[in-house]
C-alpha positions in Angstrom: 0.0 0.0 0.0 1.0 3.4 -0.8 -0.8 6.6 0.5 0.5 10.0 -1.2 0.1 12.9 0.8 0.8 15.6 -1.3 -1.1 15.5 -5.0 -3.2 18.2 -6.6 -5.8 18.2 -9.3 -7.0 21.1 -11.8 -4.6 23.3 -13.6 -1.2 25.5 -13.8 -1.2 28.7 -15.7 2.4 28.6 -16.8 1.9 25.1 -17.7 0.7 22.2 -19.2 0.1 19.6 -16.8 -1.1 15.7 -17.8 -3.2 13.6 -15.6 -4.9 16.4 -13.6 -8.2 15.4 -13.5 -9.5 12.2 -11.3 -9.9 10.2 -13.7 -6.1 10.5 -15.1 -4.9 10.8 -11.3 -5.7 7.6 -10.9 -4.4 6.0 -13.5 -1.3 7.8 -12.7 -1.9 6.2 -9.1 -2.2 2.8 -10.8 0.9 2.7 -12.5 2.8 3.8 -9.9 2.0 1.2 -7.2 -0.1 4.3 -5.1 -3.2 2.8 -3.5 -4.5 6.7 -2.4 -3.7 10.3 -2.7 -4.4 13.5 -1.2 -5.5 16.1 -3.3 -6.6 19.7 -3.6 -7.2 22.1 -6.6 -4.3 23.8 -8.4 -6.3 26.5 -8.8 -7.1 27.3 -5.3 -3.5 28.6 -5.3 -4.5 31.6 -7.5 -8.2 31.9 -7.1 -8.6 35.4 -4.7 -11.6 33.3 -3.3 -10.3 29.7 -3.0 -13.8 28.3 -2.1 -14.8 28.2 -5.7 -12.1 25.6 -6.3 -12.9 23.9 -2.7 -16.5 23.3 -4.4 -14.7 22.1 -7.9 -13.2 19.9 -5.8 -15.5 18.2 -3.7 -17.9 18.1 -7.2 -15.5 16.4 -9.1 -14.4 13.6 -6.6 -17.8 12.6 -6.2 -17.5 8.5 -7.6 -13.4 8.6 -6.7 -14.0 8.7 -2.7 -12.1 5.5 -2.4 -9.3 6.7 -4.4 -9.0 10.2 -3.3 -9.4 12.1 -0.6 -10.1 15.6 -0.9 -7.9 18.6 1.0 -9.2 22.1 1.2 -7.4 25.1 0.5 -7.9 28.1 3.2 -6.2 31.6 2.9 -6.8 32.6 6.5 -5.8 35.9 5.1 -8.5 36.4 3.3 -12.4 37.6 5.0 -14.3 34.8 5.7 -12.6 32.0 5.6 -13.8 30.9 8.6 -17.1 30.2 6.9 -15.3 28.3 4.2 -13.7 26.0 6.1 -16.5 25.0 7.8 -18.1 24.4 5.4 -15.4 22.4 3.8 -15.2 20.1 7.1 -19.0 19.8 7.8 -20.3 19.8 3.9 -17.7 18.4 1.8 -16.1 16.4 4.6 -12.4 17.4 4.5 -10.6 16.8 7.3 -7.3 17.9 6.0 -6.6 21.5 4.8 -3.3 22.8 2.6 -1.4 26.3 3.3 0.0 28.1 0.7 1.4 30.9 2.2 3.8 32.4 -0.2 1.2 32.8 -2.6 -1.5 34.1 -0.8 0.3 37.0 1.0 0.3 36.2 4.8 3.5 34.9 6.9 3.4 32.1 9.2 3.7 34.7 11.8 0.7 36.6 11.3 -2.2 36.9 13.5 -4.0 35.5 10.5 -2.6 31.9 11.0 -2.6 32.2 14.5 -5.8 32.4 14.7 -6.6 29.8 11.9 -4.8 27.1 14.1 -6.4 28.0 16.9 -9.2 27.1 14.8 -7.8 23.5 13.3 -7.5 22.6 16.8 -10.6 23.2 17.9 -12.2 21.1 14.9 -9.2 18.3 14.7 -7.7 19.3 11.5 -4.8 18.5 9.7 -2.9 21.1 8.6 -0.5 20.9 5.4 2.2 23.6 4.7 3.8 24.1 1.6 7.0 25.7 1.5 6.8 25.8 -2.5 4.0 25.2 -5.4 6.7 25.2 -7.7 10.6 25.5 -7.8 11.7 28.9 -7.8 14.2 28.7 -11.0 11.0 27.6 -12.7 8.9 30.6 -12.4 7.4 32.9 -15.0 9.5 35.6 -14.9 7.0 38.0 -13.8 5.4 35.6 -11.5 8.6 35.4 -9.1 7.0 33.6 -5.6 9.9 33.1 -3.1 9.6 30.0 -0.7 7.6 30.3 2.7 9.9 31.6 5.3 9.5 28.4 8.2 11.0 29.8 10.8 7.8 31.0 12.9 6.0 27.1 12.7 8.2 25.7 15.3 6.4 28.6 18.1 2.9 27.8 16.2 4.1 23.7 16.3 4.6 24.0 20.2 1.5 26.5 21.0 -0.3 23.5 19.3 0.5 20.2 19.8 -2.0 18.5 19.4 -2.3 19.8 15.7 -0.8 17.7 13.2 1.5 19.9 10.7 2.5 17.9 7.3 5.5 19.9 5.4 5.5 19.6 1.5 7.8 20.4 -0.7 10.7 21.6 1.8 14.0 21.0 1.5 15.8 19.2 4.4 17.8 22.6 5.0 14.9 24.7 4.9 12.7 22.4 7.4 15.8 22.3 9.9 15.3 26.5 9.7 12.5 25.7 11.8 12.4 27.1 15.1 13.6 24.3 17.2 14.3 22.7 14.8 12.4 19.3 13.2 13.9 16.8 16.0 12.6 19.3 18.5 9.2 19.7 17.3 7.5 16.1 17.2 3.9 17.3 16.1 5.6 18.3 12.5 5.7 15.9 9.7 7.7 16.2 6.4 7.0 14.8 2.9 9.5 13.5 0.8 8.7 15.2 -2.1 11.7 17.7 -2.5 14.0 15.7 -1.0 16.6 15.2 -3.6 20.2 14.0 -2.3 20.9 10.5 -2.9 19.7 8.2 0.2 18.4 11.8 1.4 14.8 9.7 2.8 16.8 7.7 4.7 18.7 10.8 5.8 15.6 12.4 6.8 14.3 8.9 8.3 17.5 9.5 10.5 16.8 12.6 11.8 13.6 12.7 12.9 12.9 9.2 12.8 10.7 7.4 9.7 7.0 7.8 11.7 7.5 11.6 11.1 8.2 10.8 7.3 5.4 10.8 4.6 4.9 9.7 0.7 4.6 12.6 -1.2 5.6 12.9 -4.7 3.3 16.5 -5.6 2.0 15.3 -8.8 0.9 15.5 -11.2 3.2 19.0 -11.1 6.4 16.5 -10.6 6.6 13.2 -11.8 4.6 10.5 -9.2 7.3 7.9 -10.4 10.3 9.9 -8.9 9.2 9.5 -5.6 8.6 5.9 -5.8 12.1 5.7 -7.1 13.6 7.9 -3.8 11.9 5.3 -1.5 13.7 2.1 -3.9 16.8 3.5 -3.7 16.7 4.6 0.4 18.8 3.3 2.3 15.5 1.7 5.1 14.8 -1.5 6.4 11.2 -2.8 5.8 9.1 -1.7 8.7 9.8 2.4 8.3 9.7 1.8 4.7 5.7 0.6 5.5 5.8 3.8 8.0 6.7 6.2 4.9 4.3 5.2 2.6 1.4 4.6 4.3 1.1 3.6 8.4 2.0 7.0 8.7 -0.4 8.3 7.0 -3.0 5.9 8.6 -1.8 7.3 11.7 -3.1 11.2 11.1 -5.9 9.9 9.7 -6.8 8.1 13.1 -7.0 4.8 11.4 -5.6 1.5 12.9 
């Protein structure tokens, strides 16, 4: 079984992306061995009000439930999200919701997301980061996003432990900006998506130990494949190879 974290549906405007729609995610899924994927829309990331692509979503994965489970996308910075992601837990059943702060104008020290995990708590939420939507030497040039400055999660991470904070598409370096560090805040999770040194999963594994490491491969923007390959050529014995791609993952979900 394989369970990938960190997958995305819909479209990118400065390029054109295959498999992108459920149907074609899960073929992709097939071929590559993954059993289920978290996704969210692609659009969400550049919609001013992300709830129209939260709907998309939860309209489009209606016969895929089994497959894929749908993640909303909140901008806490922008006026009522509140209502959206209630309605995103309550209607459409998400129990996961993705970050993207670099592109939606709010730091991870702001009052704004403060507030919104004061909220995640309160409704037992968890709560994906992404550092990244797409590597910066890939950018439009006048679409230049730079990567989520980390540093403020680790007081965010502590204030709320019992929150459950996935990474995607950090860099080792950048997550270990974090303050106090990954080893020092147990409540944080990283994907393996970005993570691109040889034996660099079993690096990671290392670190912070493999139950704090999760499949992610961020297609269909990257290639699913690649991340299949990072776990074939990690240096892991069996059992936290099973905790990276999917006990893990059956673990934030609450399931046995």
């Amino acid at each position: 079984m394989i369970i990938d974290v960190n997958a995305a549906l819909g479209y990118w405007p400065f390029r054109k992306l295959n498999h992108n729609a459920p149907d074609g995610m899960c073929k992709l899924m097939e071929e590559n061995g993954v059993t289920r994927a978290w996704v969210t829309m692609l659009d969400c990331i550049f919609y001013k009000d992300v709830q129209v692509g939260n709907r998309d979503l939860a309209e489009g994965l209606k016969g895929y439930e089994k497959e894929l489970k749908p993640v909303a996308v909140i901008n806490p910075g922008f006026p009522g999200w509140e209502d959206d992601l209630t309605e995103c837990v309550e209607a459409f059943g998400m129990g996961a919701v993705r970050l993207h702060p670099n592109y939606h104008n709010y730091s991870l020290g702001d009052d704004c997301f403060a507030r919104f995990m004061d909220r995640t708590a309160e409704m037992n939420l968890i709560v994906q980061v992404a550092a990244r939507a797409s590597d910066e030497r890939m950018h439009h040039w006048h679409v230049r996003v730079p990567c989520t400055d980390l540093t403020p999660l680790g007081k965010a991470a502590r204030e709320h432990r019992d929150v459950k904070i996935v990474l995607l598409n950090v860099r080792t370096p950048e997550a270990n900006k974090i303050e106090g560090g990954l080893a020092g805040n147990e409540n944080v999770f990283v994907d393996i998506s970005h993570v691109e040194s040889v034996n660099g999963v079993g690096e990671l594994a290392e670190m912070i130990g493999s139950r704090r490491v999760l499949f992610g491969s961020q297609a269909p923007y990257q290639y699913m494949a690649s991340a299949v390959l990072k776990m074939q050529e990690a240096d892991l014995d069996d059992e936290a190879k099973e905790n990276i791609f999917f006990k893990n993952t059956q673990g934030l979900e609450g399931k046995p």
